[in-house]
C-alpha positions as CSV (number, residue, x, y, z in Angstrom):
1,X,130.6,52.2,178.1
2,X,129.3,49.6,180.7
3,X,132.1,49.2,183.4
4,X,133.2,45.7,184.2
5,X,136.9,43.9,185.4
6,X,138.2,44.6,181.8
7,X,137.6,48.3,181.6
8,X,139.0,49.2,184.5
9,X,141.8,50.2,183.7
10,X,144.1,53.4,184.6
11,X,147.0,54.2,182.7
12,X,150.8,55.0,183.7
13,X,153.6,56.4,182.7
14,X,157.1,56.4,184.1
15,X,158.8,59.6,184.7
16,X,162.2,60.8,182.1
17,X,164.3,63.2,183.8
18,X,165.1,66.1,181.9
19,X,167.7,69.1,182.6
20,X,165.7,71.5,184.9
21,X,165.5,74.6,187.1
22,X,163.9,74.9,190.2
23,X,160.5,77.4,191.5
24,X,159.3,76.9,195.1
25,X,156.0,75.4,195.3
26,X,154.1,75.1,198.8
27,X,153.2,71.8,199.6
28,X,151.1,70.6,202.5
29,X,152.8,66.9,204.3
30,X,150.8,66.0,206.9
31,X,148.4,69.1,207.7
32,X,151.6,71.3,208.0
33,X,153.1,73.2,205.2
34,X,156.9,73.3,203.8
35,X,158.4,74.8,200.5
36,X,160.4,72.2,198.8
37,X,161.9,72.4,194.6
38,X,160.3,70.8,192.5
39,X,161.5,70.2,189.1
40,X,160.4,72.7,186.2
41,X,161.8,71.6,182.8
42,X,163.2,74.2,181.1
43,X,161.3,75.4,177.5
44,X,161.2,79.2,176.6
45,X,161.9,81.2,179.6
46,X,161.1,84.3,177.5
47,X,157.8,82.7,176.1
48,X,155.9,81.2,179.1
49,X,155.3,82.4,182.8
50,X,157.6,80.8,185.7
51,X,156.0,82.8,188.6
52,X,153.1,80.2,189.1
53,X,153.2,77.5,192.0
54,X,151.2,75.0,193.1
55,X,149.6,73.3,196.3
56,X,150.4,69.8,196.7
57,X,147.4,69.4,199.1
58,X,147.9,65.3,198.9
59,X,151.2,63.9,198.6
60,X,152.5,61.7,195.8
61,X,152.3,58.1,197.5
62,X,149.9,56.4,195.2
63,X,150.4,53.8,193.0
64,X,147.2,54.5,191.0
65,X,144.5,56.9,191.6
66,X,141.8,58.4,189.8
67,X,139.9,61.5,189.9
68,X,137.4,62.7,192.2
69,X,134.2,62.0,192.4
70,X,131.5,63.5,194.4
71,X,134.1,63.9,196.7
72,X,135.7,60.9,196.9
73,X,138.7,59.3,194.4
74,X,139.6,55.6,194.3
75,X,143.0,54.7,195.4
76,X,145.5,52.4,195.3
77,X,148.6,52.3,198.0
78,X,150.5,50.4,195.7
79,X,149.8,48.2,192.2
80,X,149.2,44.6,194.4
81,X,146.4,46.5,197.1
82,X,142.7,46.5,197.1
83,X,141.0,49.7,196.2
84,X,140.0,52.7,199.0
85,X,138.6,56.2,198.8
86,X,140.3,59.1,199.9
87,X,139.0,62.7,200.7
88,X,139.6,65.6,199.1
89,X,142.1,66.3,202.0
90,X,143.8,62.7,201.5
91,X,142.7,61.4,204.4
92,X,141.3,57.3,203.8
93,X,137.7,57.5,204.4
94,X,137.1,54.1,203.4
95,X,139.7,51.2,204.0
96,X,141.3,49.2,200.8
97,X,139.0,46.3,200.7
98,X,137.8,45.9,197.5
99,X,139.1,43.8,194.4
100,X,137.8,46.7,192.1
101,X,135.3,49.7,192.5
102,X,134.0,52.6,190.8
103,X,133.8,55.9,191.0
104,X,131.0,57.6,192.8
105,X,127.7,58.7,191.2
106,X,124.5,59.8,193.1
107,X,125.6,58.7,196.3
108,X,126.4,55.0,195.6
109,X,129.6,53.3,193.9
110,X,129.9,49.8,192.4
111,X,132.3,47.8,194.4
112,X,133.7,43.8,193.3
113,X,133.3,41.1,196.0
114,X,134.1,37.7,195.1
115,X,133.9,38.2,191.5
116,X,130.1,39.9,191.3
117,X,129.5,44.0,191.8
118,X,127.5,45.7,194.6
119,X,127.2,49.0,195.4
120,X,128.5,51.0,198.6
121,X,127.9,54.3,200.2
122,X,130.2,56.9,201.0
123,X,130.9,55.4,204.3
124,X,132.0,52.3,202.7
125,X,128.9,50.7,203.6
126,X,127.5,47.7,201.6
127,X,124.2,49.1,200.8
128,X,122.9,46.4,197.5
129,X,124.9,43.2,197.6
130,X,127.4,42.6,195.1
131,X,124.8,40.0,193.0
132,X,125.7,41.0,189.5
133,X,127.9,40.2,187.0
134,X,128.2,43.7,185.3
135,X,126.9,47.3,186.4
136,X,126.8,50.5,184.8
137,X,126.8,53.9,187.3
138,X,123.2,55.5,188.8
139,X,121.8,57.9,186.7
140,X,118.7,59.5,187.1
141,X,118.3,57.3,190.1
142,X,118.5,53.6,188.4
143,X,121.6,51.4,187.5
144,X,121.6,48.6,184.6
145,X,122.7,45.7,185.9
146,X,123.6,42.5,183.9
147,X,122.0,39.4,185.7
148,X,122.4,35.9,183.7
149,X,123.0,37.4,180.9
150,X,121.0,39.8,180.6
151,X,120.5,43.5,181.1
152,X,117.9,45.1,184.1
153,X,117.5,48.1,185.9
154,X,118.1,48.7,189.8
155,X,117.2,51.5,192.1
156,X,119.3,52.6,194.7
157,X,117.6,49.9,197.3
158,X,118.7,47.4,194.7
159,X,114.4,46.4,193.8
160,X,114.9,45.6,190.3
161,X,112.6,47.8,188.6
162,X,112.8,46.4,184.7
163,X,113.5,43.2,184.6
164,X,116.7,41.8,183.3
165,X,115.7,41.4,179.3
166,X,117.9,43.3,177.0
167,X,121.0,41.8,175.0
168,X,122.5,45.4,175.7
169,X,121.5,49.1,177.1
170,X,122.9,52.0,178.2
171,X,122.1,54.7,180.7
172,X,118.7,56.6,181.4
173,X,119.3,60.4,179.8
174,X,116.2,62.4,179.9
175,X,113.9,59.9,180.8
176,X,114.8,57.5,178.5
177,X,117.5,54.5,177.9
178,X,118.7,52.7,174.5
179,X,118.1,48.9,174.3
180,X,118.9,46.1,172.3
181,X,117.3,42.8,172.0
182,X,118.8,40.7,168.9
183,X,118.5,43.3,166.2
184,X,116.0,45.1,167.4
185,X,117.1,48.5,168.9
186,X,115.3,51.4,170.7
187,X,114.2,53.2,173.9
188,X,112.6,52.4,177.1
189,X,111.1,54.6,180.2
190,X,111.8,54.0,183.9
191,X,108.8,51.7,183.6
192,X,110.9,49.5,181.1
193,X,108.2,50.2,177.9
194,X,109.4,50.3,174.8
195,X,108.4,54.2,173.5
196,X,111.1,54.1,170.9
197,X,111.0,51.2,168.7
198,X,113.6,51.5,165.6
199,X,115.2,49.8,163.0
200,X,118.6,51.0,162.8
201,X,122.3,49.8,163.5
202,X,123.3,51.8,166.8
203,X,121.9,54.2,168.9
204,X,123.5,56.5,171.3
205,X,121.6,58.5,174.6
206,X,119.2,61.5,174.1
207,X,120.6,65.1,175.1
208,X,119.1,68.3,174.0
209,X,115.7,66.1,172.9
210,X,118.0,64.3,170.3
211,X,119.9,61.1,169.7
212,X,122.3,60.4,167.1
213,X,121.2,57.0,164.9
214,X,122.9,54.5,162.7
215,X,121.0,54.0,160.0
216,X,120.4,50.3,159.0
217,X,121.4,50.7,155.1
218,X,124.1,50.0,153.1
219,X,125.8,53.4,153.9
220,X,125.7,53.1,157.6
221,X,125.4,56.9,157.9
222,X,124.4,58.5,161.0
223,X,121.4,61.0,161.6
224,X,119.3,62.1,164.8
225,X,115.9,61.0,165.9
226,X,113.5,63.1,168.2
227,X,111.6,61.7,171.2
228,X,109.1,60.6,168.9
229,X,111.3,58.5,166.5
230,X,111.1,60.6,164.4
231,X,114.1,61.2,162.2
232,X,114.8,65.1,162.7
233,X,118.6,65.6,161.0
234,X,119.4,63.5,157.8
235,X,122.2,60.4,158.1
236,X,125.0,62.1,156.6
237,X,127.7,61.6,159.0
238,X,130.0,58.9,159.6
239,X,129.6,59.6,163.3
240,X,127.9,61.6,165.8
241,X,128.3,62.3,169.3
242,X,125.1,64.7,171.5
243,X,124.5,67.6,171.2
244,X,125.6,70.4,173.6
245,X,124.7,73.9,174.2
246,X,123.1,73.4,170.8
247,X,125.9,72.0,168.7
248,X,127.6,68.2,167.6
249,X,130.3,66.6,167.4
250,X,130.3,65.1,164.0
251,X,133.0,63.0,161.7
252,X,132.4,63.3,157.9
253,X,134.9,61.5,156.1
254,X,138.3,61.4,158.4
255,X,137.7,64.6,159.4
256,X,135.6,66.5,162.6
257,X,133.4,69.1,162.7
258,X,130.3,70.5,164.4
259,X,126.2,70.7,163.5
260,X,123.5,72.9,164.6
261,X,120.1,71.0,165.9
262,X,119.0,71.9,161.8
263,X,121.5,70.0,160.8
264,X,124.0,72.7,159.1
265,X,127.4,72.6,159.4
266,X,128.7,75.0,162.0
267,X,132.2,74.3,162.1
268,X,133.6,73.0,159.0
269,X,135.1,69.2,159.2
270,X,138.7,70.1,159.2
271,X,140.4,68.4,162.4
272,X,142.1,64.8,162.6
273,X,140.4,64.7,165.5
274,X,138.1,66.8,168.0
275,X,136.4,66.4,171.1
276,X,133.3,68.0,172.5
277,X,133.2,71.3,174.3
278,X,134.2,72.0,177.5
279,X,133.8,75.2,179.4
280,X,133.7,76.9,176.0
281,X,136.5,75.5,174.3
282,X,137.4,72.0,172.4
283,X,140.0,70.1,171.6
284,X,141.2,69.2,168.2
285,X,143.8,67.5,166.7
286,X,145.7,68.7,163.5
287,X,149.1,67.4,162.1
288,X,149.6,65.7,165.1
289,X,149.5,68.3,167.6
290,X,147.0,69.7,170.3
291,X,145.0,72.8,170.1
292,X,141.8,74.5,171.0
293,X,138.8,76.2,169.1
294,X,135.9,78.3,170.2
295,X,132.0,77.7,169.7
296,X,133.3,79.5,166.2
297,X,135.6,77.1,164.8
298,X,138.2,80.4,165.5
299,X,141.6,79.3,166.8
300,X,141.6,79.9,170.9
301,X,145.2,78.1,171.4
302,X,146.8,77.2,168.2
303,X,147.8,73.9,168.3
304,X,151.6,73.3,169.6
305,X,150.9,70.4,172.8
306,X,152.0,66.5,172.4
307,X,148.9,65.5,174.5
308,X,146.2,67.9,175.8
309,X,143.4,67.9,178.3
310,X,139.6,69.1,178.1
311,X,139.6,72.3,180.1
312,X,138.2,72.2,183.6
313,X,138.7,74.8,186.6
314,X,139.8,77.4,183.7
315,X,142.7,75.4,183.3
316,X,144.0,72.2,181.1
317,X,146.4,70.0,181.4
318,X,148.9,69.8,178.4
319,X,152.0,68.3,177.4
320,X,154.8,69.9,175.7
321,X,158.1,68.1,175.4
322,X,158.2,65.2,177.9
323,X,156.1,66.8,180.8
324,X,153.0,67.6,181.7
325,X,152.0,71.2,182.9
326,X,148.8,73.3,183.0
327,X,147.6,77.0,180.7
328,X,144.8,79.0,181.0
329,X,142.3,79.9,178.2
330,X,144.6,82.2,176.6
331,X,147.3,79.5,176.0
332,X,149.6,80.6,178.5
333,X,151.1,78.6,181.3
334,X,149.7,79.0,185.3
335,X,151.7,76.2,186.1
336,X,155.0,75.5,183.8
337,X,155.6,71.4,182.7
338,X,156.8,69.8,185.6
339,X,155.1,65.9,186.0
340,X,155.4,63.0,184.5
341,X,151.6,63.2,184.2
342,X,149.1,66.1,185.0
343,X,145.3,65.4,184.4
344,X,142.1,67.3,184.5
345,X,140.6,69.6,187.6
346,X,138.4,67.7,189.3
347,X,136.6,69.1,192.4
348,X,139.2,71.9,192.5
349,X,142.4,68.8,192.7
350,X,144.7,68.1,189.7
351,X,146.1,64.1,189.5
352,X,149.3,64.3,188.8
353,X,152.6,62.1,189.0
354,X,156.2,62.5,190.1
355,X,158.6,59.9,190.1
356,X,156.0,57.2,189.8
357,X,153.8,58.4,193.0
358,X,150.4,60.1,192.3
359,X,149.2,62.7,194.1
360,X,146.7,66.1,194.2
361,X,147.5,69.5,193.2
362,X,145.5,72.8,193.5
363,X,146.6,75.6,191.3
364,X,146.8,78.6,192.9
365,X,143.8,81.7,192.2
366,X,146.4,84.3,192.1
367,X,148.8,82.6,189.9
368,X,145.7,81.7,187.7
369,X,144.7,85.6,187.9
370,X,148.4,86.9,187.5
371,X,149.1,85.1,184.3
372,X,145.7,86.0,182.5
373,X,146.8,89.4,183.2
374,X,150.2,89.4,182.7
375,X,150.8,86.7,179.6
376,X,146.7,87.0,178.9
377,X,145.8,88.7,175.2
């Protein structure tokens, strides 16, 4: 995705009060801690824990905010502001000054003045000057920027080190970064030479020594490619993600599965929808509802949840009825459905919202620990 005004976006949704009991949860206001209610909708009281709590370690008082990031999460105080950075302690490291900006990767994050991207530090500190129209994050130390209409790369001085040439491109993985120009389609080093040169439809970035292909044919199947070229896995999918930890995300048909590195099916195609592994688990989609399998295709969490989040911290963030609330990796609720939104752990915080103000949760270890042994298989 190559991150511009139009794809920044962050999503809200407005809180819908619901009959509800009350568990303390500790919350931290100002560097001193109270123990307030919050809301905990009531489900199944004989089917899910209600011992768990939570720490609100930053208040909700944001209008938007996004996840952290080396760190650091973008902020807005309310929806008419410029965009800051807070700490993972909420305090404003760097001032709302900017139209838009990024989140943080290797140090540097793209930040709008006037209508063209730079990059900053984690200070706040202009370190390249906002000269380009578009920007994709660092990775593997360089940045694609899009210069008169064309694609280059950066390094973190902001030298451009390939020149702006490419009709399209996306970020260096292992080495090596997919290009367009016209119809033509490939790979490039961090020298800019073309060392994959291929005639396909679409290309998507190397991991685990392969990239998944689009082959230029009347089927418009997909396959993978080694670092050679060199088509390795036949095109028989109608889509293909990378691979990880030795498997692939792949659609055949309207339905997901996953492929070994040979190619085989190793997870039949069965889900509406599925997305790839995370902390040994992944998210599928059947009938409408959320669930999770293992690297087996086996059932971990049948699926039961409106909307559900990849699992990060040993935790996910899940939706059952009209609020948000977070299991562990046995299904079972740490922390019961409370928010009008709960999203995933990031650098130990959870963004989640209460009457229209977003703020940072941690879960608790010992409620974690309690309910895997308590409510745990």
């Amino acid at each position: 995705m190559f991150c511009n005004i139009k794809n920044i976006k962050l999503s809200l949704k407005f809180c819908v009060l619901l009959p509800s009991i009350f568990i303390p949860v500790t919350i931290v206001l100002d560097g001193s801690f109270s123990h307030i209610p919050i809301p905990q909708t009531i489900l199944n009281a004989s089917k899910y824990p209600t011992h768990s709590t939570a720490d609100f370690v930053i208040r909700p008082q944001f209008a938007i905010a996004d996840y952290f990031s080396q760190g650091l999460a973008r902020v807005k105080i309310n929806f008419n502001s410029k965009v800051g950075y807070i700490n993972t302690r909420g305090k404003l490291t760097i001032a709302p000054q900017f139209e838009y900006a990024d989140n943080f990767s290797e140090g540097l994050a793209g930040a709008l003045v006037k209508n063209k991207w730079g990059f900053i530090d984690k200070t706040g500190k202009q370190i390249i000057k906002p000269l380009f129209d578009e920007f994709q994050a660092f990775s593997e130390g360089l940045a694609a920027v899009y210069i008169d209409e064309k694609w280059g790369f950066i390094d973190k001085t902001g030298k451009i080190i390939v020149e702006p040439q490419f009709d399209d491109v996306g970020s260096f993985s292992e080495g090596l970064a997919a290009y367009r120009i016209g119809e033509n389609r490939g790979f490039i080093d961090k020298t800019g030479t073309r060392v994959i040169e291929l005639q396909v439809r679409h290309v998507k970035s190397f991991s685990e020594e392969l990239a998944a292909v689009k082959i230029d044919n009347d089927s418009g199947k997909m396959g993978f490619i080694d670092r050679t070229g060199k088509l390795v896995i036949e095109p028989l999918f109608d889509e293909a993600w990378g691979f990880e930890r030795g498997i692939a995300r792949v659609k055949i048909g309207k339905q997901y599965g996953f492929i070994d590195k040979q190619g085989k099916l190793v997870i039949e195609p069965s889900f509406d929808i599925a997305w790839d592994f995370s902390e040994g688990l992944a998210r599928v989609r059947v009938d409408r509802k959320y669930g999770y399998i293992d690297r087996k295709g086996s059932w971990a969490i049948e699926p039961r949840f409106y909307v559900a989040q990849d699992f990060s911290g040993g935790v996910a963030a899940v939706k059952l009825g009209k609020k948000y609330g977070y299991i562990n990796k046995q299904g079972r609720f740490v922390l019961m459905p409370q928010f009008d939104y709960a999203g995933p752990i990031t650098e130990g915080l959870g963004l989640v919202r209460i009457k229209g103000k977003l703020g940072f949760i941690r879960i608790n270890n010992s409620s974690r620990d309690a309910a895997q042994g308590r409510w745990g298989r």
